[in-house]
C-alpha positions, 0 to 999 in steps of 0.5 A: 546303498543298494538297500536303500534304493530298494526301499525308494524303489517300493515307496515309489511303486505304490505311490505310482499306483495310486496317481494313476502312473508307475514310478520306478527308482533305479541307481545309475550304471546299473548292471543289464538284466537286473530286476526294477519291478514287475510291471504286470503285478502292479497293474493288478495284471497277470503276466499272460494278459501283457500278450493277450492284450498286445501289450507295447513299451514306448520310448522316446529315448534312443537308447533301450535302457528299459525292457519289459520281459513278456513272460514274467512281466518284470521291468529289468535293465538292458543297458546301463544308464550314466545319469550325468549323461542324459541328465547333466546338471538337472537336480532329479532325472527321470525317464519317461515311458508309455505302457499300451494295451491295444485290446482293449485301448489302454495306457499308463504312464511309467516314470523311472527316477535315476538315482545318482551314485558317486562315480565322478570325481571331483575336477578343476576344468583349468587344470594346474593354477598359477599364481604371481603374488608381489612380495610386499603384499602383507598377511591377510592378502587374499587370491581367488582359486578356481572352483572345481566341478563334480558332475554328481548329484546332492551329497556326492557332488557336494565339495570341500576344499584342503590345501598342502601345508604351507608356511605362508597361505593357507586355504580359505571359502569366499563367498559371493552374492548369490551364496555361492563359495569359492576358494581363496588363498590366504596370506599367512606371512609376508613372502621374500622373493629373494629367500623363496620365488617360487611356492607350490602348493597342492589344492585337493576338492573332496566330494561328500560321497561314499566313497569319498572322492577327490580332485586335486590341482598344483597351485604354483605361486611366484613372487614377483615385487611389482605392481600391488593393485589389482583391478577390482569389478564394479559387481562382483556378480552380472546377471542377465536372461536372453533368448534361446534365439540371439544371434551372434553378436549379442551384448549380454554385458559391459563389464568394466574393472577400475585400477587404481595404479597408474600407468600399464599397472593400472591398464586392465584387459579383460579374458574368460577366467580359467574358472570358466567350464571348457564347454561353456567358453565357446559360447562368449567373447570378451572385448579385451579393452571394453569388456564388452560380453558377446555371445559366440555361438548358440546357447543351447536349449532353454532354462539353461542358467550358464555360469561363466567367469570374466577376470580383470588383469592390470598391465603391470610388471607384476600384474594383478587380477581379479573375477567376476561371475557372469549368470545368463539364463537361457529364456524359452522362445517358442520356435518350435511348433507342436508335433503330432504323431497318429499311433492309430489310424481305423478307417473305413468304420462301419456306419453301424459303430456305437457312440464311442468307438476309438477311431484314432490315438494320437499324441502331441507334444512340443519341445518349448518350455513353459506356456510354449511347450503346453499344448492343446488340441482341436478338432473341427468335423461336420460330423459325429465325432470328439476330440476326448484326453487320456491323460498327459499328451495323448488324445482320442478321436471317438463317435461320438454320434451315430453314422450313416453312410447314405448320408455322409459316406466320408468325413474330413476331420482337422485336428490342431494342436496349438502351444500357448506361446504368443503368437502362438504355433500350431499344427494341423492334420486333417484325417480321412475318415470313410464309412463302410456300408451296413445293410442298415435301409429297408427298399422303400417304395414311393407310395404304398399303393400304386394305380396302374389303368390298363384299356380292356382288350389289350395283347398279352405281354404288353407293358403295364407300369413299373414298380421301384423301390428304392434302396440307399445302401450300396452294392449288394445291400442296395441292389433290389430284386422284386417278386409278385405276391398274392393277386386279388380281385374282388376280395378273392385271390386269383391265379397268378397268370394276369400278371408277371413282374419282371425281378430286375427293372420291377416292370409288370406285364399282362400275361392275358387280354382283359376284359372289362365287361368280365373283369374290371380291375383286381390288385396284388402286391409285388415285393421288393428285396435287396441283397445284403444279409440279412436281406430286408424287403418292402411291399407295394399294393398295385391296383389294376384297373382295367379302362373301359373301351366301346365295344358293347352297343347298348341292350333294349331291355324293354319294351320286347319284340312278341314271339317275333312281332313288334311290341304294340302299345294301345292309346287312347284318342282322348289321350291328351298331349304328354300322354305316356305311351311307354318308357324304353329301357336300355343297358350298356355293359360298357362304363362312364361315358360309353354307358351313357344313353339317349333315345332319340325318335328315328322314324315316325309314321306321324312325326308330330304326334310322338316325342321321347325324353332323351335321358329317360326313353320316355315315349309321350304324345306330343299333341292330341290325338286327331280323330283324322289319325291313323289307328295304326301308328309306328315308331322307331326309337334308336337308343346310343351311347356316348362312346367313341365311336358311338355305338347304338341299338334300337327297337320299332313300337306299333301304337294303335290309337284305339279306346278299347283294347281289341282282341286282335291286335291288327298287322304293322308291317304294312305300315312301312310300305311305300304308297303309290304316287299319284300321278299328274293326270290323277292329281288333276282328277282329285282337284277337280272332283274337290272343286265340284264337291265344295261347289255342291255343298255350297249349293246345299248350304244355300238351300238349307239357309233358306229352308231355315229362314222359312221354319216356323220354329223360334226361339224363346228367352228361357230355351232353345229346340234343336234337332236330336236325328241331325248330326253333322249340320250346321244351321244359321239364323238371324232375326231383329231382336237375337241370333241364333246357330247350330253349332256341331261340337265334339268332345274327346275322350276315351271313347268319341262323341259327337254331339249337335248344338243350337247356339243363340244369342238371346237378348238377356245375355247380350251381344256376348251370350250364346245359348248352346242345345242339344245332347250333352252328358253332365261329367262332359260340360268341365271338358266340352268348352277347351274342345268347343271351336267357334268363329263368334265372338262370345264370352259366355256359352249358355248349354240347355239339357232336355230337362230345362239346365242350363250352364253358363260357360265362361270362354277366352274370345278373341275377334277371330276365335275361341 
């Protein structure tokens, strides 16, 4: 026997192995300390690996029967197993046990097959029979034995049945419906009560075991000479199925037994048959009258098939009974919702963890049967994780993505595990899982260059911007610190000394006052680095400018002062209006709006005769130059910037208004000097003496008129005489037939000339025709009629040289003038 379990015990080794699980067989009752198998050489491990890898024995069991020994890795019994026990009627009992390594996450699954051994023996549940046969029953009368139980599995709970020799019955198997036997007593030869009231008989139940056992009951039949009908059932087997959960009370059958005596001998009362396991009595009530089958007290747990037996006896003197058997299977009910049990449990886990870290291992199981007992689970998580299978009841709980922790430093993950009953239960947990910080974020800036603007002028330690950089990492990864790198300006590094960064709040400080004029703006880089290990840092580019202020008046560039004497610009009296004189040239150190500059003319010697453009300080004639201008002339230009307030500088210009240059350039500063006012009494002499000249030259101008009216001189068609020696004269003539005038006239050029002109009105030219002689020079006629003033109104002026030329001069006239 011992051999052949070894043999099973091997063929299911290596067929364990290949499924993916281990399967031991071990016989029942065997003795502690005896050796299974060696759980280390199937797993193709060595013994030392089961401590290296923090091997575990589960169990669900509460007794140890299995233990693993550490050191050689062999399966080996701690305590002996009753298979009848734990297993009762089950046709194969097996025990289930989880093997885990934790370093690295492994399991497997081990089932050990307890082997039954014949250790009961047979047993009537009722103990000793008694039987009452009427006497006149004839041979061939058959009477139902109870059936003995053998708690063994297969050949050694397989029963035969022998009876005590007996003249009068011997033993016979019946059999009912369902292939089941049973044992009958069989009667041989009539009985005499009055020869022999009383049989005993011994009936024996062997098992097929080795060892055989046996059990035996004494049948006591007495003879009795009555009623010879025995109710007889109206199924010989009753079958129903009823839930697990059916309260007390419940109808599972009405059984009902027909007699066909008459009187008390055919009264039938219903009872539990002594056939009926002593365990299995408490669980039914039978209605003595109606036969009606009730159940008294919980069924136990499901896919249970209970046997039971309902005998029929009649009220006679000699009453007669007969069985029938009663089949109730226990239906599952799902009323028991899955359980969920956590064998590990990481968190927090660093957010730097690879796609398929083991966050969690749990396992699920649920004590329905059927669908009700299959379960399956569910997660619902917002974040990167998965609900993976191992194998049988257990799942894990992976990444399934990557973490970040500045973006979802905790998740709730809900796992459900559901049966698949209807309705059907389940069971929720929901799992806390935190994600620890990694230094995983460079400090960011904003922007990787930064404009700070500084006005010029400012005091050292005054306050000039702050840098920031962010950094989403927490505590010392998160914290940074700011350092100042490299200062550049205009391409070319300086000393560090213009500027500090503060290492905490990044805030930039000047260490020196700027000047815009010397510096205008440089910039440098500030670096930002945070505290985790190993420490990132990032840059920023900080450009300073530094903002202009009006502190510089503009810088007259041109035209300078002489060896400490005004500049002196010469114009010619025949400059025209618009004539350039000079351009002043000015700067302003300063910058935008504070360089801006306009000219503007402050004081003038003559206001009139000079104007400057405001944008480009270019000093013009206004207007032509009288011959009654001064030659000298004084001019002061002020130049002014558009700073706030305005600043300004200006510059005094000597003009002499002369056609050549001369050779000494004559004193300006009297220019300036105030004249003296005339007083009233001198004011009242100057008018008189103009009143006394004007009435003298009247007086002359009359005298001359009539001179003129008496010269025998006349004028011909073709040519008019004038007087050359006489300059300054003006004189008039008129006659019948023309009119004629001398007319002074000046030309300005570079150099002045005055010329004397007789004008006459001759009769081929009309009423609008002037003839003009005199000296003249023939490059000065294009010039001489815009500078010709004459009160007649002529449109055309006729000009006679010496030598006879004449030119017509077509002139604009109005009635008051040319």
């Amino acid at each position: 026997m011992v051999g052949w379990g070894l043999v099973v015990l091997c063929w299911w080794v290596s067929y364990g192995a290949a499924t993916g699980q281990l399967e031991y067989s071990v016989l029942e009752e065997t003795e502690p300390g005896v050796t299974v198998g060696n759980i280390a050489s199937d797993l193709k491990l060595s013994a030392a690996a089961l401590s290296l890898r923090n091997f575990r024995f589960l169990s669900n069991h509460r007794e140890l029967y299995f233990g693993v020994d550490m050191g050689s890795g062999s399966l080996v019994v701690q305590e002996p197993a009753d298979r009848e026990r734990l297993c009762g009627a089950k046709a194969a009992c097996i025990l289930t046990y989880e093997l885990m390594f934790e370093d690295p996450l492994e399991l497997h699954k081990m089932r050990i097959h307890l082997l039954d051994t014949n250790d009961n023996s047979p047993l009537f549940p009722a103990g000793d029979v008694h039987l009452h046969i009427p006497e006149f029953l004839p041979p061939g009368a058959r009477f139902t034995l109870p059936n003995a139980q053998d708690a063994d599995e297969g050949s050694n709970g397989a029963l035969s049945y022998s009876l005590s020799i007996s003249q009068h019955f011997r033993l016979d198997m019946g059999s009912r419906v369902d292939g089941s036997k049973y044992p009958e007593l069989v009667l041989e030869r009539a009985l005499d009560r009055e020869q022999r009231d009383t049989h005993l008989l011994v009936l024996t139940a062997q098992d097929g075991g080795l060892p055989v056992r046996s059990g035996a009951a004494q049948v006591t039949i007495t003879v009795v000479d009555t009623n010879d009908n025995a109710p007889v059932f109206e199924h010989s087997v009753y079958s129903t199925k009823v839930p697990e959960t059916a309260p007390n009370g419940t109808v599972l059958f009405h059984v009902q037994a027909l007699d066909p005596d008459e009187g008390s001998n055919g009264e039938v009362w219903y009872s539990l048959s002594n056939s009926t396991p002593a365990e299995l009595r408490h669980l039914f009530h039978v209605h003595p009258k109606s036969g009606e089958v009730q159940v008294a007290a919980s069924l136990g747990p499901p896919a249970t098939l209970l046997e039971a037996f309902v005998e029929a006896r009649d009220e006679g003197a000699f009453s007669l009974a007969s069985t029938t058997k009663l089949l109730v299977e226990v239906t599952d009910v799902n009323d028991h919702a899955p359980q969920m049990d956590f064998m590990t449990f990481y968190s927090p886990i660093l957010e730097d963890a690879a796609p398929g870290t083991v966050i969690a291992l749990l396992s699920v199981k649920d004590e329905d049967l059927g669908s009700n007992g299959k379960v399956t689970c569910s997660m619902s998580s917002k974040g990167p994780f998965q609900l993976k299978a191992s194998f049988d009841s257990y799942y894990r709980l992976l990444t399934d993505g990557p973490l970040d922790r500045e973006q979802a430093s905790e998740y709730q993950i809900l796992i459900s595990a559901s049966d698949g009953g209807s309705p059907p239960l389940s069971t929720r947990r929901t799992l806390t899982v935190s994600v620890a910080d990694v230094n995983d974020n460079t400090p960011s800036f904003f922007q990787p260059q930064q404009e700070l603007f500084v006005a010029e002028n400012n005091s050292p330690g005054v306050s000039l911007g702050r840098v920031f950089a962010q950094d989403p990492d927490l505590g010392e990864n998160g914290l940074v610190l700011y350092e100042l790198l490299d200062v550049i300006s205009e391409g070319m590094p300086v000393s560090s000394s213009l500027v500090a960064v503060e290492p905490t709040s990044g805030v930039i400080t000047a260490k020196t006052s700027f000047d815009f004029e010397q510096l205008r703006g440089f910039n440098f880089q500030v670096e930002g680095r945070d505290g985790g290990i190993p420490p990132r840092s990032a840059t920023v580019t900080v450009n300073l400018f530094v903002v202009d202020r009006n502190d510089n008046a503009p810088d007259i560039l041109f035209p300078l002062p002489r060896n400490g004497s005004m500049p002196v610009e010469r114009v010619p009296r025949s400059a025209r209006a618009g004539h350039l004189v000079t351009k002043v040239v000015a700067e302003d150190a300063d910058s935008g709006s504070n360089a801006w500059l306009s000219y503007h003319i402050s004081q003038a010697s003559d206001s009139s005769l000079f104007r400057i453009a405001v944008n480009t300080g270019e000093l013009r004639t206004a207007r032509l130059v009288f011959p009654t201008d001064s030659v000298k002339q004084s001019v002061v230009v002020v130049v002014q910037d558009h700073g706030e307030p305005p600043l300004s500088s200006s510059v005094i210009l000597g003009i002499l208004l002369s056609n050549a240059a001369p050779q000494v350039i004559p004193d300006f500063e009297d220019i300036w000097e105030p004249r003296a006012r005339l007083s009233a009494r001198n004011l009242y002499l100057v008018i008189a003496l103009v009143c006394i000249s004007f009435l003298f030259l009247g007086c002359l101008l009359f005298c001359v008129c009539i001179k003129l009216n008496q010269s025998p001189d006349s004028c011909s068609q073709n040519f008019c005489h004038s007087p050359e020696n006489v300059r300054h004269e003006r004189t008039m003539a008129s006659s019948a037939w023309m009119t004629s005038a001398t007319i002074d006239v000046t030309t300005v050029e570079r150099l002045s000339q005055t010329y004397l002109y007789q004008a006459s009105l001759g009769p081929g030219y009309g009423n609008n025709s002037l003839l003009l002689h005199g000296k003249y020079k023939a490059a000065d006629l294009r010039n001489l009629a815009p500078d010709v003033a004459l009160n007649l109104p002529l449109s055309c002026v006729q000009i006679w040289n010496r030598k006879g030329d004449h030119t017509n001069i077509n002139m604009v006239s109005t009635p008051y003038g040319v």
